[in-house]
MARKOL-64936 format. One record per residue (C-alpha): residue number from 1; residue in three letters; chain; z, y, x. Coordinates in steps of 0.5 Angstrom, whole numbers, plus 2048, in hexadecimal, padded with zeros to 3 digits. Each point is the difference from the previous one (the first is absolute). Layout:
BEGIN
{i->NUM	aa->Ala	ch->A	z->Z	y->Y	x->X}
...
//
This chain:
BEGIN
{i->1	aa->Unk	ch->A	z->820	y->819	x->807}
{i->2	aa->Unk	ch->A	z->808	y->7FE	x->800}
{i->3	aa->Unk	ch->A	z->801	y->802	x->7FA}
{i->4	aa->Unk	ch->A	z->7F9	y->7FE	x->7FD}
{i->5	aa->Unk	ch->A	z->802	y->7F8	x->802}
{i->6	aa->Unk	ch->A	z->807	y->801	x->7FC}
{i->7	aa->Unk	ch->A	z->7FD	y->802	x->7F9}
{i->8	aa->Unk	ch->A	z->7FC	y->7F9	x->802}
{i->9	aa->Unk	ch->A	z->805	y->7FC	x->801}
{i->10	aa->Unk	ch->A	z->804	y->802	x->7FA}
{i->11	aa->Unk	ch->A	z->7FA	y->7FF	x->7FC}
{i->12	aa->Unk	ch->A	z->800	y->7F9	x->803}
{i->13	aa->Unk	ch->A	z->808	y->7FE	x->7FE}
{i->14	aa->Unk	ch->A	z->7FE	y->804	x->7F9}
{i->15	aa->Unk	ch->A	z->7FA	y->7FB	x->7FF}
{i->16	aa->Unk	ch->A	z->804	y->7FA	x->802}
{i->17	aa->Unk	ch->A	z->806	y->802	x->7FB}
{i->18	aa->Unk	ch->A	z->7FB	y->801	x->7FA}
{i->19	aa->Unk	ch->A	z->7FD	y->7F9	x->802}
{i->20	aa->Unk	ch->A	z->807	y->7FD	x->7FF}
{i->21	aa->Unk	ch->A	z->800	y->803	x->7FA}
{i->22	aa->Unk	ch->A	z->7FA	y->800	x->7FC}
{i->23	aa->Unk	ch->A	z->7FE	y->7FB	x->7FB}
{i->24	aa->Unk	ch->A	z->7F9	y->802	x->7FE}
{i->25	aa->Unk	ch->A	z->7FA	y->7FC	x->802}
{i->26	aa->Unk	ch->A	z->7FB	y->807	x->801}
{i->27	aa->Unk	ch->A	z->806	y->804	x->803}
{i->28	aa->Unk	ch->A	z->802	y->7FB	x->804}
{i->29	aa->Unk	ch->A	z->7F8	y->7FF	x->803}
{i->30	aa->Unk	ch->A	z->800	y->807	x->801}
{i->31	aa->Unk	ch->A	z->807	y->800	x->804}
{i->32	aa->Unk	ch->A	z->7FE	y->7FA	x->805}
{i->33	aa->Unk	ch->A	z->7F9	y->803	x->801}
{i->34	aa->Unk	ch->A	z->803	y->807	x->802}
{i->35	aa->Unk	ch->A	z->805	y->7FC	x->804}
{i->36	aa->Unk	ch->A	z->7FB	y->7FC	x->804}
{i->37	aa->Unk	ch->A	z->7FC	y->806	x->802}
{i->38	aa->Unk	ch->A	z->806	y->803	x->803}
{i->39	aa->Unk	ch->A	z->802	y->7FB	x->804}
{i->40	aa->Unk	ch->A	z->7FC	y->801	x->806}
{i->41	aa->Unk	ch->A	z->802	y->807	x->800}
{i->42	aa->Unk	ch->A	z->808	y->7FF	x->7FE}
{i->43	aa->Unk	ch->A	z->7FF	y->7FB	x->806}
{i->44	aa->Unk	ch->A	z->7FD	y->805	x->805}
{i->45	aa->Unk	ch->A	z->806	y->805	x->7FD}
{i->46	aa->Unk	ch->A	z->806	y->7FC	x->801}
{i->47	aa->Unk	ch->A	z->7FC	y->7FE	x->808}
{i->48	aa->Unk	ch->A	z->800	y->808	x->801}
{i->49	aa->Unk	ch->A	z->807	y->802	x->7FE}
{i->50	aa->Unk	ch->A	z->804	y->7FB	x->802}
{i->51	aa->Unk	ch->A	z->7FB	y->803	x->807}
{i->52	aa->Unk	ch->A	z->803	y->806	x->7FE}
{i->53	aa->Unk	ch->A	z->807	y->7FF	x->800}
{i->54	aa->Unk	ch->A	z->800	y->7FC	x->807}
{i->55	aa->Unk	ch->A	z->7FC	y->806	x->804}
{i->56	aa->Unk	ch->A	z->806	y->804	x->7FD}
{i->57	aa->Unk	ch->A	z->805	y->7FC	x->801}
{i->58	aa->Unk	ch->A	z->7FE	y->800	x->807}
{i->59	aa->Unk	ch->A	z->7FF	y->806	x->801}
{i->60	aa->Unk	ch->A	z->808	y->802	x->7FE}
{i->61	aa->Unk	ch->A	z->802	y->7FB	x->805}
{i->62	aa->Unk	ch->A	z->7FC	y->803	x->806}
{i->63	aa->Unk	ch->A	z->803	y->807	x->802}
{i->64	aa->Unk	ch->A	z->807	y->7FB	x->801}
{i->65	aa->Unk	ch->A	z->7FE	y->7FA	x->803}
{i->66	aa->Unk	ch->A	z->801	y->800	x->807}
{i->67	aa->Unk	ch->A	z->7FD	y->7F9	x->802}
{i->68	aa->Unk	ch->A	z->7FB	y->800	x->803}
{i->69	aa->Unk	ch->A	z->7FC	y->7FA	x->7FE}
{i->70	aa->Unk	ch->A	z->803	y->801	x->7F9}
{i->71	aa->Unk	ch->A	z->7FD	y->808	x->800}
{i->72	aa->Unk	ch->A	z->7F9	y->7FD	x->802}
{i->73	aa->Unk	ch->A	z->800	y->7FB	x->7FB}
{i->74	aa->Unk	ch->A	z->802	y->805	x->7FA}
{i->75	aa->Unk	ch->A	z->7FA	y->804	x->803}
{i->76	aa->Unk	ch->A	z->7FB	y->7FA	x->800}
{i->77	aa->Unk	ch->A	z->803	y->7FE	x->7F8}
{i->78	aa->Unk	ch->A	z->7FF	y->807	x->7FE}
{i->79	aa->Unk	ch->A	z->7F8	y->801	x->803}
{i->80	aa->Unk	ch->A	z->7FE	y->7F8	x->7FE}
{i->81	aa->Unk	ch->A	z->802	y->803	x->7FA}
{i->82	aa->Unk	ch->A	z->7FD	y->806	x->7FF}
{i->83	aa->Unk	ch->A	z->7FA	y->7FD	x->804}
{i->84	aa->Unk	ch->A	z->801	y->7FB	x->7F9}
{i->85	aa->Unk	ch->A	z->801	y->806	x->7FB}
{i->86	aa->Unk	ch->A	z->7FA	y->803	x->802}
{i->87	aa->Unk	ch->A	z->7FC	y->7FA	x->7FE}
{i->88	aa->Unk	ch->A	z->803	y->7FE	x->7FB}
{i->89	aa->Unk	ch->A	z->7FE	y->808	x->7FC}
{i->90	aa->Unk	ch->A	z->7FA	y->7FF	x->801}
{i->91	aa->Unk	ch->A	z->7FF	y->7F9	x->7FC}
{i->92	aa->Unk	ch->A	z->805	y->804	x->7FA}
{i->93	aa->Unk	ch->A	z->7FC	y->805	x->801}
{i->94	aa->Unk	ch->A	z->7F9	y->7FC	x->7FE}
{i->95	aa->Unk	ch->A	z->806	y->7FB	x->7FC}
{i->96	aa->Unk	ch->A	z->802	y->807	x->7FB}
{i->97	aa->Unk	ch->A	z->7F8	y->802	x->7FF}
{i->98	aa->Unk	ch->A	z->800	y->802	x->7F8}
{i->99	aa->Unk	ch->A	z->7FD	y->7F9	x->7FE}
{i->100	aa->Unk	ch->A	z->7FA	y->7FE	x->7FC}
{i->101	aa->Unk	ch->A	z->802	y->801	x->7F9}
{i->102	aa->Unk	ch->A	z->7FB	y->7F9	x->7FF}
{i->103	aa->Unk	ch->A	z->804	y->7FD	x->806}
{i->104	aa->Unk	ch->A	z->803	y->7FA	x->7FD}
{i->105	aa->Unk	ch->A	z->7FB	y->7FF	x->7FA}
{i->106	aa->Unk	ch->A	z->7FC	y->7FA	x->800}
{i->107	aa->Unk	ch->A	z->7F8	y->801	x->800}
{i->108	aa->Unk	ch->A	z->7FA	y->7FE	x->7FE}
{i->109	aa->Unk	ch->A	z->7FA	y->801	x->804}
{i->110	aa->Unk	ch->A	z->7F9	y->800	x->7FC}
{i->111	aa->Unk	ch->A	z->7FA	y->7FF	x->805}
{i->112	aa->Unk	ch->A	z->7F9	y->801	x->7FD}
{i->113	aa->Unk	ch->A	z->7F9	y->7FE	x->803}
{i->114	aa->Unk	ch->A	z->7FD	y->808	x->802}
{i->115	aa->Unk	ch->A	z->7F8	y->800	x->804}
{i->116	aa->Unk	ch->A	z->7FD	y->7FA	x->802}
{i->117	aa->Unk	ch->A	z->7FF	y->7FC	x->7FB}
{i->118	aa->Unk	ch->A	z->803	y->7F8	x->800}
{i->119	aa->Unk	ch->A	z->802	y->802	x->807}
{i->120	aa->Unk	ch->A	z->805	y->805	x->7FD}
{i->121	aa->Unk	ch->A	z->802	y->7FA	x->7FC}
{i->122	aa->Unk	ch->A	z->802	y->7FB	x->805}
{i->123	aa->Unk	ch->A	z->803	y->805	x->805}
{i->124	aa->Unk	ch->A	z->805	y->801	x->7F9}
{i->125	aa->Unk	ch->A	z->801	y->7F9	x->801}
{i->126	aa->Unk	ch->A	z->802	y->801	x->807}
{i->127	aa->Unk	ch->A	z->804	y->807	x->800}
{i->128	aa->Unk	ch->A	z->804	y->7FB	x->7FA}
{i->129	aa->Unk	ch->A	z->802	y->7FC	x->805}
{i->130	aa->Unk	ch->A	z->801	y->803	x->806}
{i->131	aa->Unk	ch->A	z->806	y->804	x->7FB}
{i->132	aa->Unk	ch->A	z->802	y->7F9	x->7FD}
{i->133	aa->Unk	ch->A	z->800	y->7FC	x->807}
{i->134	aa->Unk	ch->A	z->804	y->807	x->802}
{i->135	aa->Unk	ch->A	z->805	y->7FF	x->7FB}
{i->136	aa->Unk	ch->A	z->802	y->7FA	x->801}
{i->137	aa->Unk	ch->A	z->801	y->801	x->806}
{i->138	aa->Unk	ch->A	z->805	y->805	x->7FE}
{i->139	aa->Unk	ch->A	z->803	y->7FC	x->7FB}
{i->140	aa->Unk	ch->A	z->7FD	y->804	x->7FB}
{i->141	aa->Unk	ch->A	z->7FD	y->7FC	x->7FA}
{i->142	aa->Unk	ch->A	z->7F9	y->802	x->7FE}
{i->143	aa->Unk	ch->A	z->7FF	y->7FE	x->7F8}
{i->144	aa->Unk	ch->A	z->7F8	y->802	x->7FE}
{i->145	aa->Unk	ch->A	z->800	y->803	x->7F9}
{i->146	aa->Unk	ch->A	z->7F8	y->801	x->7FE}
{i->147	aa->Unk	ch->A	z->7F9	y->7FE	x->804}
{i->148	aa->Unk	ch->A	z->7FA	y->801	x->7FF}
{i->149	aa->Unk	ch->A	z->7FC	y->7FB	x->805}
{i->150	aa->Unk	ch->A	z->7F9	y->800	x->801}
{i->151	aa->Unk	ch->A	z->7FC	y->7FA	x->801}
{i->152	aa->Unk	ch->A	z->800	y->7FF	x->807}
{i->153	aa->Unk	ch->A	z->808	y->800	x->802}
{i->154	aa->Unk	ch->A	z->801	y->808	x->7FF}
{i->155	aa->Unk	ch->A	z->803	y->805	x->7FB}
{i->156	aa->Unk	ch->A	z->7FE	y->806	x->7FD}
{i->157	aa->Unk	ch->A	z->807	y->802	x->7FF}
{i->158	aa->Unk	ch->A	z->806	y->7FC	x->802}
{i->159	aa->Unk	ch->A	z->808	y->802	x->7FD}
{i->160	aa->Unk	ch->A	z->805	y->7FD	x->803}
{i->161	aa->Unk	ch->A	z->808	y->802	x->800}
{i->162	aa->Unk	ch->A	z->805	y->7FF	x->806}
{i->163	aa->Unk	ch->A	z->807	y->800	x->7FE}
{i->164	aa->Unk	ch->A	z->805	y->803	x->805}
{i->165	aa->Unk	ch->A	z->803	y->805	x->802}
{i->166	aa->Unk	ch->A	z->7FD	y->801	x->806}
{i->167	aa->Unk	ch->A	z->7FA	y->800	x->7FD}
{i->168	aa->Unk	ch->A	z->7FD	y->807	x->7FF}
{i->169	aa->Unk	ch->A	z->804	y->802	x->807}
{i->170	aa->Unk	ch->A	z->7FB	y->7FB	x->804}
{i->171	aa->Unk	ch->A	z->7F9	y->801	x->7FC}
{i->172	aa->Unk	ch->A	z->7FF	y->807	x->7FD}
{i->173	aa->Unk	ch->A	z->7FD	y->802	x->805}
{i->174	aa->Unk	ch->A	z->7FB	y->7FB	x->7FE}
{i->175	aa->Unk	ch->A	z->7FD	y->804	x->7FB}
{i->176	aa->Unk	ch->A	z->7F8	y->803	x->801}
{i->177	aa->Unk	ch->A	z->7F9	y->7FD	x->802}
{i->178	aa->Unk	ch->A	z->800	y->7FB	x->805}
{i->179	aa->Unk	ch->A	z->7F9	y->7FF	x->804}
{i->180	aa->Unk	ch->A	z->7FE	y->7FA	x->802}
{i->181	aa->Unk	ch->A	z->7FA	y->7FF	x->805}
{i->182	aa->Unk	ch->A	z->7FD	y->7F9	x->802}
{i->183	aa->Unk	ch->A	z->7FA	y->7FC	x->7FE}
{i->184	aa->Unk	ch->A	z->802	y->7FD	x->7F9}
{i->185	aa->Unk	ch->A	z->7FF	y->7F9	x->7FD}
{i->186	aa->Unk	ch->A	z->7FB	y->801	x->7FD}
{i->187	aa->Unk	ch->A	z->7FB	y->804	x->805}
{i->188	aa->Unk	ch->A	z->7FB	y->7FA	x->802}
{i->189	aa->Unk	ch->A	z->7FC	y->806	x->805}
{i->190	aa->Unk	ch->A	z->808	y->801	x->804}
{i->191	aa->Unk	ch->A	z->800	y->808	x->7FF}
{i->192	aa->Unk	ch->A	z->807	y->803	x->801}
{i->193	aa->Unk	ch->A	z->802	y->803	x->7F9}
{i->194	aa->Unk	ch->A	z->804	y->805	x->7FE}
{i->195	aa->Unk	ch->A	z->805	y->7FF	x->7F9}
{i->196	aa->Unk	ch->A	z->806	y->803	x->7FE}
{i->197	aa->Unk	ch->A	z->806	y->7FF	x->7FB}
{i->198	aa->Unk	ch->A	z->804	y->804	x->7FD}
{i->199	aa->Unk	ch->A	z->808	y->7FE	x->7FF}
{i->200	aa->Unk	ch->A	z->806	y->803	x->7FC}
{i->201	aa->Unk	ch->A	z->808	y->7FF	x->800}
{i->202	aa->Unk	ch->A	z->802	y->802	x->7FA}
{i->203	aa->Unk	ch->A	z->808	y->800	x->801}
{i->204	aa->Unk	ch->A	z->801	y->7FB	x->7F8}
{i->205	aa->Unk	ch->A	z->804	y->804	x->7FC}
{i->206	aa->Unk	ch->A	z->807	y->7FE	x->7FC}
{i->207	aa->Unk	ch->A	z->7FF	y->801	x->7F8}
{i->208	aa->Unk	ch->A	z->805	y->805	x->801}
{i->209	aa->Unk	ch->A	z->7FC	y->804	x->804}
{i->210	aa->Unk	ch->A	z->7F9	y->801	x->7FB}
{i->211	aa->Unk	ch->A	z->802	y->800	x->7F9}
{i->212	aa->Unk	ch->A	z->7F9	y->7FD	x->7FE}
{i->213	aa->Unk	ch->A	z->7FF	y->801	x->7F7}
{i->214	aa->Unk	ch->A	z->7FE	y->7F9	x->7FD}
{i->215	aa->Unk	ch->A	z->7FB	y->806	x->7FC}
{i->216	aa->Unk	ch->A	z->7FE	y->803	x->807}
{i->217	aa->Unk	ch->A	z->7FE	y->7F8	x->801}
{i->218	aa->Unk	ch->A	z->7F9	y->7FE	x->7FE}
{i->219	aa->Unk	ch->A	z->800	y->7F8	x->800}
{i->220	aa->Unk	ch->A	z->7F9	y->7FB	x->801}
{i->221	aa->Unk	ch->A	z->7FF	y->7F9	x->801}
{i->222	aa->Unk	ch->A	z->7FA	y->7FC	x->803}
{i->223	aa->Unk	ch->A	z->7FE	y->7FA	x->802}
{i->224	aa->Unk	ch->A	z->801	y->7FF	x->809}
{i->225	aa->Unk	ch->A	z->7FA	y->800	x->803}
{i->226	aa->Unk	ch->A	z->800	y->7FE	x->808}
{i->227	aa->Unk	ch->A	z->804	y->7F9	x->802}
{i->228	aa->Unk	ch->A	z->806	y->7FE	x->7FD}
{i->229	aa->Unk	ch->A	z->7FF	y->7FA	x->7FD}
{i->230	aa->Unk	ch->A	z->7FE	y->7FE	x->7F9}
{i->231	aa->Unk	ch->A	z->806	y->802	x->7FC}
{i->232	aa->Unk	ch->A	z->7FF	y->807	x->802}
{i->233	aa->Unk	ch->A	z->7F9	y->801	x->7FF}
{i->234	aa->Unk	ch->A	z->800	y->7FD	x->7F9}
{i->235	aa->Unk	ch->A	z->806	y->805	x->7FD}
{i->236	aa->Unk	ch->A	z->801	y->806	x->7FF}
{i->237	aa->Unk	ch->A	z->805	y->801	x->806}
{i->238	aa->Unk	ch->A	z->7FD	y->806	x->803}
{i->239	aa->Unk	ch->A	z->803	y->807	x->7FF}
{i->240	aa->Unk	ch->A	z->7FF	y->807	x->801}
{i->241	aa->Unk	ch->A	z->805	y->806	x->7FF}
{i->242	aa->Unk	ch->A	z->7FD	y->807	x->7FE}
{i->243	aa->Unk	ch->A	z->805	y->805	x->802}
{i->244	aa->Unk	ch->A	z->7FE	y->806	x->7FC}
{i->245	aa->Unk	ch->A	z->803	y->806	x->803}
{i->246	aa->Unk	ch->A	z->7FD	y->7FE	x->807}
{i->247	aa->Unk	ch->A	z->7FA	y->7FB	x->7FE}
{i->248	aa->Unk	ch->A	z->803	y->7FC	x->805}
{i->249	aa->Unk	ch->A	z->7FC	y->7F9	x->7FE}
{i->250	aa->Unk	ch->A	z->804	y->7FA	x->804}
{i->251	aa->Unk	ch->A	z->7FD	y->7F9	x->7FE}
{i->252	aa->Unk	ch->A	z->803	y->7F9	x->802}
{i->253	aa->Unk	ch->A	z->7FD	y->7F9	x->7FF}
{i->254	aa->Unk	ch->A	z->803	y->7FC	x->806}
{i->255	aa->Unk	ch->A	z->805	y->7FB	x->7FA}
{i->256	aa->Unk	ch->A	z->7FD	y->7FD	x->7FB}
{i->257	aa->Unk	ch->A	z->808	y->803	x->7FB}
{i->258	aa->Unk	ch->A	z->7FE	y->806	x->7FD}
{i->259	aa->Unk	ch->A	z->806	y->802	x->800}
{i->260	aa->Unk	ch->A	z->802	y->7FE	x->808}
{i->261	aa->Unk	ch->A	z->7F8	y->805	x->800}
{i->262	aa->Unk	ch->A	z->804	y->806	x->7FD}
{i->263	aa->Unk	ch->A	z->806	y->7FF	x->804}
{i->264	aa->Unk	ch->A	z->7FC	y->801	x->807}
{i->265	aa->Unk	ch->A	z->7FC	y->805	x->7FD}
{i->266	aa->Unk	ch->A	z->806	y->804	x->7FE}
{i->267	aa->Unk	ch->A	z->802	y->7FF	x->807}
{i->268	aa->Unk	ch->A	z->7FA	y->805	x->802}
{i->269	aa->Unk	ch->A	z->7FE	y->804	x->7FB}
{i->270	aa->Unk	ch->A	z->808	y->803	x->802}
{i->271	aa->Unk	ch->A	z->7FF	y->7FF	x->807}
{i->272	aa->Unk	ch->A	z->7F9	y->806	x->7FF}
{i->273	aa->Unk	ch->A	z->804	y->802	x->7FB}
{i->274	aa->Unk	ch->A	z->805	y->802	x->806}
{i->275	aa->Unk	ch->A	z->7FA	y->801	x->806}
{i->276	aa->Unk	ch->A	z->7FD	y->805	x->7FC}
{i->277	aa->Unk	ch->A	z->806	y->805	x->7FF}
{i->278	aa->Unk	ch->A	z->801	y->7FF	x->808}
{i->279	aa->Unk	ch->A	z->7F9	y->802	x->801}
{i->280	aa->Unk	ch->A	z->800	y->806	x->7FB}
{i->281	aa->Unk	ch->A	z->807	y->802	x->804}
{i->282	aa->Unk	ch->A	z->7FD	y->7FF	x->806}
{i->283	aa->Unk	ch->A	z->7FA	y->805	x->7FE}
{i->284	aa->Unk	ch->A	z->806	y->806	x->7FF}
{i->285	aa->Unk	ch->A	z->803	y->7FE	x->807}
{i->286	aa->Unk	ch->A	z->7FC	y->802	x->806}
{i->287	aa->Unk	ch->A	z->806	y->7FF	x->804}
{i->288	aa->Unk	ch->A	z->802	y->7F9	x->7FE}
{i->289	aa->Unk	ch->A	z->7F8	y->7FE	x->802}
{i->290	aa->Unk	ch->A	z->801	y->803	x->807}
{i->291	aa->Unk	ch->A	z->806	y->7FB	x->801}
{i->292	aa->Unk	ch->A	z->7FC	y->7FB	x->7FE}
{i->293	aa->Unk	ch->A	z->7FC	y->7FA	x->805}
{i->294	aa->Unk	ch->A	z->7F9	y->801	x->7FB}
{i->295	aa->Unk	ch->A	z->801	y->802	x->7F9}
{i->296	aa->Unk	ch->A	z->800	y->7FA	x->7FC}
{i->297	aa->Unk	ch->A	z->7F8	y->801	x->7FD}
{i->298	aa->Unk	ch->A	z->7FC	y->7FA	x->7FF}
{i->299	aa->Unk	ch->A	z->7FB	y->804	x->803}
{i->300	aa->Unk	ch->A	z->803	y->801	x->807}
{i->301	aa->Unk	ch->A	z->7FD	y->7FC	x->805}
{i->302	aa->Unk	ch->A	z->806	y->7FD	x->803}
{i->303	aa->Unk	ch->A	z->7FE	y->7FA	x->805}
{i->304	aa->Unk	ch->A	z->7FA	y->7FE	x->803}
{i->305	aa->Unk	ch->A	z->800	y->7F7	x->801}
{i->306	aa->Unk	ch->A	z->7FB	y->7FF	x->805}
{i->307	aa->Unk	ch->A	z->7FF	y->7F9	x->801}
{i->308	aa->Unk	ch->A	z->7FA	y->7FF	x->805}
{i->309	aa->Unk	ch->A	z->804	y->805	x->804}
{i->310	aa->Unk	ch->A	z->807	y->7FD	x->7FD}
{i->311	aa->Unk	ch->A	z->803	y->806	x->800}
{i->312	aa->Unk	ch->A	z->804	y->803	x->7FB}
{i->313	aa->Unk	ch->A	z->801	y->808	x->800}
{i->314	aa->Unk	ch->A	z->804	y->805	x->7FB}
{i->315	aa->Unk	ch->A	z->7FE	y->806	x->7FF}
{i->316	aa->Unk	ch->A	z->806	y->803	x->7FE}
{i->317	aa->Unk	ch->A	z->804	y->7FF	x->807}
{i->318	aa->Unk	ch->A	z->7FA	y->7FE	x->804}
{i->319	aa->Unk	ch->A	z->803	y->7F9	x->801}
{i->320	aa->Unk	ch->A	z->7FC	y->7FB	x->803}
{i->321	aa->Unk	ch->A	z->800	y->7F9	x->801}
{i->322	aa->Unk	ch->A	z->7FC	y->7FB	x->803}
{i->323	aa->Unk	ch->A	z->802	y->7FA	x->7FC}
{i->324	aa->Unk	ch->A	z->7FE	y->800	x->7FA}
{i->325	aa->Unk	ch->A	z->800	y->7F8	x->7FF}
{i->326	aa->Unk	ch->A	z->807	y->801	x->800}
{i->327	aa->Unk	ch->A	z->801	y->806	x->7FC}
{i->328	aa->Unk	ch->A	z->7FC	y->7FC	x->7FA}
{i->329	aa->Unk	ch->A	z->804	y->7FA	x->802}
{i->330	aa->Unk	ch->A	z->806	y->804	x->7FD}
{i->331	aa->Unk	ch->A	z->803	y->802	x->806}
{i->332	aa->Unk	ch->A	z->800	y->807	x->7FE}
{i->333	aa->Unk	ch->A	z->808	y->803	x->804}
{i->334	aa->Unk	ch->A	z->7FC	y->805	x->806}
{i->335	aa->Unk	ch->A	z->7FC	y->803	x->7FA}
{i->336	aa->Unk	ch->A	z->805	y->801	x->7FB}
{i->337	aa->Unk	ch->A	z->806	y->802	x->805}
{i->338	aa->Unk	ch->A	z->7FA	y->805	x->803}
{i->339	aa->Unk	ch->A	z->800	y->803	x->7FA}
{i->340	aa->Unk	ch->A	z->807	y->801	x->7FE}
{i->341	aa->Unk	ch->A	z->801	y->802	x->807}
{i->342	aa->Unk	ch->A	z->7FB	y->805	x->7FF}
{i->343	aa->Unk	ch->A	z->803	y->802	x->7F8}
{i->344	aa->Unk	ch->A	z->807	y->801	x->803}
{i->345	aa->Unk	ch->A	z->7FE	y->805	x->806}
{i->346	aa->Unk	ch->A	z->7FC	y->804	x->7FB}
{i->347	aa->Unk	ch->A	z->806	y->801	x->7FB}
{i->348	aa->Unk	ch->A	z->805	y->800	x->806}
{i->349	aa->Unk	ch->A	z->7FB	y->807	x->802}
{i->350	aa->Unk	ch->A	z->801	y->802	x->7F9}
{i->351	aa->Unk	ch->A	z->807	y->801	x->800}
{i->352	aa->Unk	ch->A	z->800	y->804	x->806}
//
């Protein structure tokens, strides 16, 4: 491990040379971002070898001292220390997992209206703020990207962009089908009814990393329907992006600029883009699907909300909390740090 901590720390002094050195914007973006992942883990190291040195040190003093109380005390430093070492290995060992290759990124979470009619829809309305409210908590910014709201204050889908780069670490374990149980608005007879949603973390792609053709690229403009306001609902603001090689279709309508339309809409038809290579790469790789909480897919049924219980369960680490109001307040912490929790001790068994 000793040797192992040094390449890192090395690494870290190299990365503060280029940043005093580095004069391009992207290379100097790339440079503290790297920087800034390793941080906590530079700290760690120079905590654990600085620990290191000390037991040494002390140990070479102990055969010749012939005090007393200063051989007691070199023999506490040295067990203190170990004592210390050994805490500080295993959160390395966690700290040194091969990270995520999204981790870092900003996202965009797509959530979509499944079974259960305008039920479905509302309960859009409130997993989109439950996220936000969460976000925010977090200090994360959430801007909403395109919408389609149904007439009774829900969506049939919802996309919206959190930007940080925190962001795909806390929510990509929110991908799948959330199930809601609870008499809903519009039930005059007060039967429990069961809907689900369906949700999407798409890590947003860079330019860089999909190179999309204008001739792969076929463009149409609508006219808004829905709520918008006046101006949008009387141009042809609206649009939609055919990518031919995939038939990926991403339509958006939330602007009443054509052009911001196209931008947002660019924004996900990269991020499908990106999502479907991972999905194909996941297919190939049993091994990856074994480490992973879930798989990913809309189709799995990831957490049941309970609210004449108010209980909230995910099935994937048989989590369960009995304070569901909270937990669609945005107070999301325990949940969230269960499933990391969860996703760390797998990848920790992985590696053994």
């Amino acid at each position: 491990m000793i040797e192992r901590l040094k390449k890192i720390q090395e690494k870290y002094l190299r990365l503060d040379s280029e940043l005093s050195t580095a004069s391009d914007p992207n290379k100097l973006k790339e440079l503290y971002k790297e920087r800034s992942r390793l941080t906590p883990v530079y700290n760690k190291t120079i905590e654990f070898l600085k620990i290191s040195s000390d037991i040494e040190d002390a140990k070479n003093l102990l055969p010749n001292e012939k005090d007393e109380d200063m051989h007691e005390m070199l023999k506490s430093e040295i067990r203190d220390g170990e004592n210390r070492l050994d805490e500080l290995a295993k959160e390395l060992e966690i700290m040194l997992l091969p990270p995520d290759p999204n981790s870092g990124k900003n996202i965009l979470i797509e959530i979509r209206a499944g079974t259960g009619g305008e039920e479905s829809g509302l309960f859009c309305a409130d997993l989109f703020r439950m996220y936000s409210r969460y976000a925010d908590k977090v200090g994360i910014r959430a801007d909403l990207i395109d919408s389609s709201p149904t007439g009774i204050g829900g969506f049939k889908e919802i996309v919206f962009a959190l930007e940080d780069e925190r962001a795909y670490d806390l929510f990509k374990f929110e991908a799948g089908t959330h199930r809601v149980q609870r008499i809903p608005a519009t039930e005059s007879g007060g039967r429990i009814h069961t809907s689900a949603v369906t949700v999407a973390v798409l890590p947003e792609a860079e330019e860089k990393e999909v190179d999309i053709k204008d001739s792969d690229i076929r463009v149409d403009v609508f006219r808004s329907s829905g709520s918008g306001g006046q101006h949008v609902n009387t141009t042809d603001s609206a649009v939609r992006l055919t990518h031919i090689p995939t038939g990926i279709v991403v339509s958006c309508q939330d602007e009443k600029s054509q052009i911001k339309n196209r931008d947002k809409a660019m924004r996900i038809l990269r991020a499908r883009i990106i999502d479907q290579q991972i999905e194909e790469a996941k297919t190939t790789s049993d091994a990856i699907k074994k480490q992973m909480i879930g798989s990913g897919d809309r189709s799995e049924r990831i957490r049941t909300y309970n609210f004449p219980q108010g209980r909230c369960t995910d099935h994937r680490i048989g989590f369960t909390s009995h304070n569901l109001s909270s937990i669609m307040e945005g107070d999301m912490d325990e949940l969230i740090e269960a499933l990391l929790e969860e996703d760390r001790a797998k990848r920790l068994a992985a590696t053994k």
